[in-house]
C-alpha positions in Angstrom: -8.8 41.8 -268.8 -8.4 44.3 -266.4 -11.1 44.8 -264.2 -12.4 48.5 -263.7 -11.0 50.6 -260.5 -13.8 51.3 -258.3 -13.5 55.2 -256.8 -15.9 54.4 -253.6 -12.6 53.5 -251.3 -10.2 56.1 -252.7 -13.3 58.7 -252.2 -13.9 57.1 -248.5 -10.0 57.5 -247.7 -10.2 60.7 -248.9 -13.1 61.8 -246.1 -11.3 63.4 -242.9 -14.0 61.6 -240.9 -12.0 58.3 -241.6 -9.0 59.8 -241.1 -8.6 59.6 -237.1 -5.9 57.9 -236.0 -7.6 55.7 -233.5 -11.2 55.1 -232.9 -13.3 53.5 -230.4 -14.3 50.5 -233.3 -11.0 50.2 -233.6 -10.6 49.1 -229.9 -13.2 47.1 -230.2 -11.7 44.8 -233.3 -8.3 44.8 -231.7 -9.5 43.4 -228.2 -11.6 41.1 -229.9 -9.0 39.8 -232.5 -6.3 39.6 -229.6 -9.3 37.8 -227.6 -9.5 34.9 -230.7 -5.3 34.1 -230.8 -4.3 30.9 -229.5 -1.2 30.8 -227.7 0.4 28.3 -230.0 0.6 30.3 -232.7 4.3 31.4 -233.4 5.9 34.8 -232.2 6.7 37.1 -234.7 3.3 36.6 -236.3 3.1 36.4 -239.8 0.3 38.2 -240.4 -2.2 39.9 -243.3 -4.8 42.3 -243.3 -6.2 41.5 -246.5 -8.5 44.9 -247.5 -6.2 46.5 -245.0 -7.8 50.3 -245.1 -5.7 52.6 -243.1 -4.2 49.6 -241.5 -4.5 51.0 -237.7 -5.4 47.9 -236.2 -2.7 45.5 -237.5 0.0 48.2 -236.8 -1.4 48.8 -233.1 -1.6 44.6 -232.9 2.4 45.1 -233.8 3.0 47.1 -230.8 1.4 44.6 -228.2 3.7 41.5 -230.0 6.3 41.0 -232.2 4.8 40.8 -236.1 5.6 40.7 -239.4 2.8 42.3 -241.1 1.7 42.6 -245.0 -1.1 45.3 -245.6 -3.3 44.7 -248.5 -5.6 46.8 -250.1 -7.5 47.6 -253.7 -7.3 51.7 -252.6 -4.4 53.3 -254.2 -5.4 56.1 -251.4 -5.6 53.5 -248.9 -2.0 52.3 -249.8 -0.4 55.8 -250.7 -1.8 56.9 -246.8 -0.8 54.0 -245.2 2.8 53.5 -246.7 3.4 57.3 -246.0 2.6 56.6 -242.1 5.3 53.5 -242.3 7.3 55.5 -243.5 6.7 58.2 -240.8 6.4 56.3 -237.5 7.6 52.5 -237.8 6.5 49.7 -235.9 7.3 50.8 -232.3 7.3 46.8 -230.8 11.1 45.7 -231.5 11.0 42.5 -233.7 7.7 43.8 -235.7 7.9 45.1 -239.6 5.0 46.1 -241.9 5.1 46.6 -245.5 1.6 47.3 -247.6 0.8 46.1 -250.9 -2.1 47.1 -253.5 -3.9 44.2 -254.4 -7.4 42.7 -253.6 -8.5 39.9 -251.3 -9.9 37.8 -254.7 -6.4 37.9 -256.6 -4.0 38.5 -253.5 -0.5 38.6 -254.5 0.7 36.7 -251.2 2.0 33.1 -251.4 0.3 30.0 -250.3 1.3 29.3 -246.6 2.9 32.0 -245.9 1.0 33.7 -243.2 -0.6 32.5 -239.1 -2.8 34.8 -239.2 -5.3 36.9 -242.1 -7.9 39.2 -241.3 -10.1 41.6 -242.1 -12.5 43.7 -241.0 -15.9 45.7 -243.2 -15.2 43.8 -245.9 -17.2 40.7 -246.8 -20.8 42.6 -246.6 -19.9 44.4 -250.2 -19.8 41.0 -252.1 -22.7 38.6 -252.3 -21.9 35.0 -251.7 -20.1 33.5 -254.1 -17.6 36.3 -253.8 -17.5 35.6 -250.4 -16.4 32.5 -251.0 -14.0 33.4 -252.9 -12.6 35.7 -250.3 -12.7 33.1 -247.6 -11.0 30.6 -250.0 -7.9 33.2 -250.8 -7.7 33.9 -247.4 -7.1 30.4 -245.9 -4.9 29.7 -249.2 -2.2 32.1 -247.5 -2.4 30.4 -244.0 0.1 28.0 -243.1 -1.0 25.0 -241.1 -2.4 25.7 -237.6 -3.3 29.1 -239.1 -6.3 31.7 -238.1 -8.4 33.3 -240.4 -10.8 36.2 -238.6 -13.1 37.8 -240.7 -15.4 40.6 -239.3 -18.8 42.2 -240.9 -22.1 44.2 -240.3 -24.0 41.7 -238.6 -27.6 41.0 -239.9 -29.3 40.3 -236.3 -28.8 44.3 -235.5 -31.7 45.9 -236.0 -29.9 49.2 -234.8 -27.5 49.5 -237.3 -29.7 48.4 -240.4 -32.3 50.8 -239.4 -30.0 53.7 -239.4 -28.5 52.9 -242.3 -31.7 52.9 -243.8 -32.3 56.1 -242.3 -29.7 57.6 -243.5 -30.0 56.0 -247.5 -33.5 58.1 -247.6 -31.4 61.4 -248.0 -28.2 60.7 -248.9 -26.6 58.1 -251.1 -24.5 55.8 -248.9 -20.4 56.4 -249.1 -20.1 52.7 -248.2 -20.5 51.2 -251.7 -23.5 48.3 -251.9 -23.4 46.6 -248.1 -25.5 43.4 -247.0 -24.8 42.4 -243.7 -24.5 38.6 -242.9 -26.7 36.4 -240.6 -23.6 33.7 -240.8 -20.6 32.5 -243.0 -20.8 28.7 -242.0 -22.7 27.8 -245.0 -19.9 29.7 -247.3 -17.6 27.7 -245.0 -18.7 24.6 -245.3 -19.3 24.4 -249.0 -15.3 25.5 -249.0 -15.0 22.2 -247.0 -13.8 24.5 -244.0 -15.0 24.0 -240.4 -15.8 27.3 -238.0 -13.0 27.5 -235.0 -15.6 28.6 -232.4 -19.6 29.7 -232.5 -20.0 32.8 -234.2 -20.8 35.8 -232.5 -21.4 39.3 -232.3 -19.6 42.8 -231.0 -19.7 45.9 -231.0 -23.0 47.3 -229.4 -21.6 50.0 -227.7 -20.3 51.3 -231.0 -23.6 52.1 -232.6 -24.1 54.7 -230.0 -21.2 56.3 -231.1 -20.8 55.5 -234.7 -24.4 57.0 -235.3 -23.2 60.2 -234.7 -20.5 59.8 -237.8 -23.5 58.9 -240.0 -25.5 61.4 -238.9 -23.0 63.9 -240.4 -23.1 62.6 -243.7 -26.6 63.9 -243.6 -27.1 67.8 -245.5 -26.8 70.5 -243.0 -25.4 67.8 -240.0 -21.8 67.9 -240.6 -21.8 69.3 -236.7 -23.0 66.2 -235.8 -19.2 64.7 -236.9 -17.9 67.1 -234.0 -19.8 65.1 -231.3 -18.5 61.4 -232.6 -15.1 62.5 -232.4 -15.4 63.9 -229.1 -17.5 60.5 -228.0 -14.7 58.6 -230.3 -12.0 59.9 -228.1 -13.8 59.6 -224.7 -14.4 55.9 -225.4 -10.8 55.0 -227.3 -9.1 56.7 -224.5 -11.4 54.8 -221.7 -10.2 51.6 -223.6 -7.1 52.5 -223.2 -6.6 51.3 -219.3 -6.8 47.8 -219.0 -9.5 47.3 -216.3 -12.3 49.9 -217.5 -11.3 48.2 -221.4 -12.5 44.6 -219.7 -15.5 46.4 -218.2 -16.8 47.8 -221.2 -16.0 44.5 -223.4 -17.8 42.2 -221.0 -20.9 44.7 -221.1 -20.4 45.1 -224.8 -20.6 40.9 -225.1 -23.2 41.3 -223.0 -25.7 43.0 -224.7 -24.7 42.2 -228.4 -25.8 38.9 -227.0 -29.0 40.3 -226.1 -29.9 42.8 -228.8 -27.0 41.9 -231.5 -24.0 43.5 -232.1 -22.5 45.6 -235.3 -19.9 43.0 -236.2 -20.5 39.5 -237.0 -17.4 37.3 -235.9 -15.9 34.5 -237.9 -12.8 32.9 -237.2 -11.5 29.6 -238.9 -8.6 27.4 -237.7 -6.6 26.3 -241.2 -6.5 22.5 -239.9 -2.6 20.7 -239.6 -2.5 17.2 -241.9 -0.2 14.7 -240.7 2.3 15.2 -243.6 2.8 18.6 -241.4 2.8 16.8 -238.1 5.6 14.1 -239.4 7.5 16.9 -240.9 7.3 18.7 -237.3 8.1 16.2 -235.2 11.8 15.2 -234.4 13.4 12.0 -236.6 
């Protein structure tokens, strides 16, 4: 049976408030996901944002290396946008190619070890955990051996961000769909019989101060307030921009999402190599 289309992401795509084509977030994920790939993974990458959204960051990853990229999302807004802006501006890096696909993370029409790297970013918090688990599962199902999976979410240890969005739910009905934000996905992992690459950790501290600015305008009679994030959005995307202030502001960012916990939760899972794929590697 066919399941029912949810409107929330066609109606979030739709918003010209998440239609910028950078942001200061955006910097953050890209630094961080760039931060997290070993240098043994191959070049082109295979990779696949799987619940894609406008697809900025994996496109703007294709113009620091050479990658083949598949785009995935549910949206058919999402997609339309995104394959419109292919079609528009390709891949500047030579060697890189995207294509985008509808489709959802649970039922992802990509084949088994096909990919180094799949990520995503915002999208785990709308599912409650055995959904989650299902994600995670589909996700390391496309890796090939020696594969990444990065996963990104609201992180539950920011008392920031869940008191403004708690703020902001007592006037206005929250464009986000349902959203829980996670204390960890090691548990999830495990019971998948999967083992964490690294310690989990948080990001993105500086981006509440100017993220809380685009909530604030979803509030009636603040839609001004939308004026100030993107002027703040641009300041900061543009600082992060130049290589030595971008370094300053991460390390201070890592810095105090240590301290008082950052928006985004970072997962990242290493698909392990068995020795069928080592003997198959190695010369005869």
């Amino acid at each position: 049976m066919k399941r029912p289309e949810d409107p929330t992401w066609d109606a979030v795509w739709r918003d010209p408030l998440n239609q910028e084509d950078w942001s200061y977030l955006s910097s953050v994920i890209l630094s961080t996901l760039l931060s997290l790939l070993p240098a043994g993974l191959p070049r082109p990458l295979a990779a696949t944002e799987m619940g894609c959204g406008s697809g900025r960051i994996t496109l703007a990853l294709a113009e620091r290396m050479p990658v083949t990229a598949v785009l995935l999302d549910e949206s058919r807004v999402a997609v339309r946008r995104l394959a419109e802006r292919l079609g528009s501006r390709p891949v500047a890096r030579p060697g890189s190619l995207a294509c985008v696909v509808r489709g959802d993370v649970f039922r992802p029409p990509l084949a088994a070890g096909a990919f180094d790297l799949a990520w995503n970013a915002g999208l785990l918090e709308h599912f409650g955990p055995t959904r989650q688990e299902e994600a995670l599962a589909q996700m390391h199902r496309v890796l090939a051996p020696g594969g990444l999976l990065v996963t990104l979410n609201p992180y539950a240890g920011c008392l920031l961000h869940t008191l403004g969005k708690a703020f902001v739910e007592r006037f206005v009905t929250y464009p986000y769909g349902e959203e829980t934000p996670l204390r960890t996905l090691a548990p999830a992992a495990a019971r998948l019989g999967l083992s964490l690459s690294g310690a989990e950790f948080s990001v993105g501290f500086l981006v509440l101060f100017v993220g809380m600015w685009k909530r604030l305008a979803l509030l009636p009679g603040l839609r001004w307030a939308g004026a100030i994030y993107r002027l703040l959005n641009g300041l900061f995307a543009a600082v992060c921009r130049r290589p030595g202030p971008e370094r300053l502001i991460r390390r201070l960012d890592l810095v105090l999402s240590r301290l008082f916990g950052g928006y985004l939760l970072v997962t990242s899972i290493r698909k392990g190599v068995s020795h069928a794929d080592t003997a198959h590697k190695s010369p005869r």
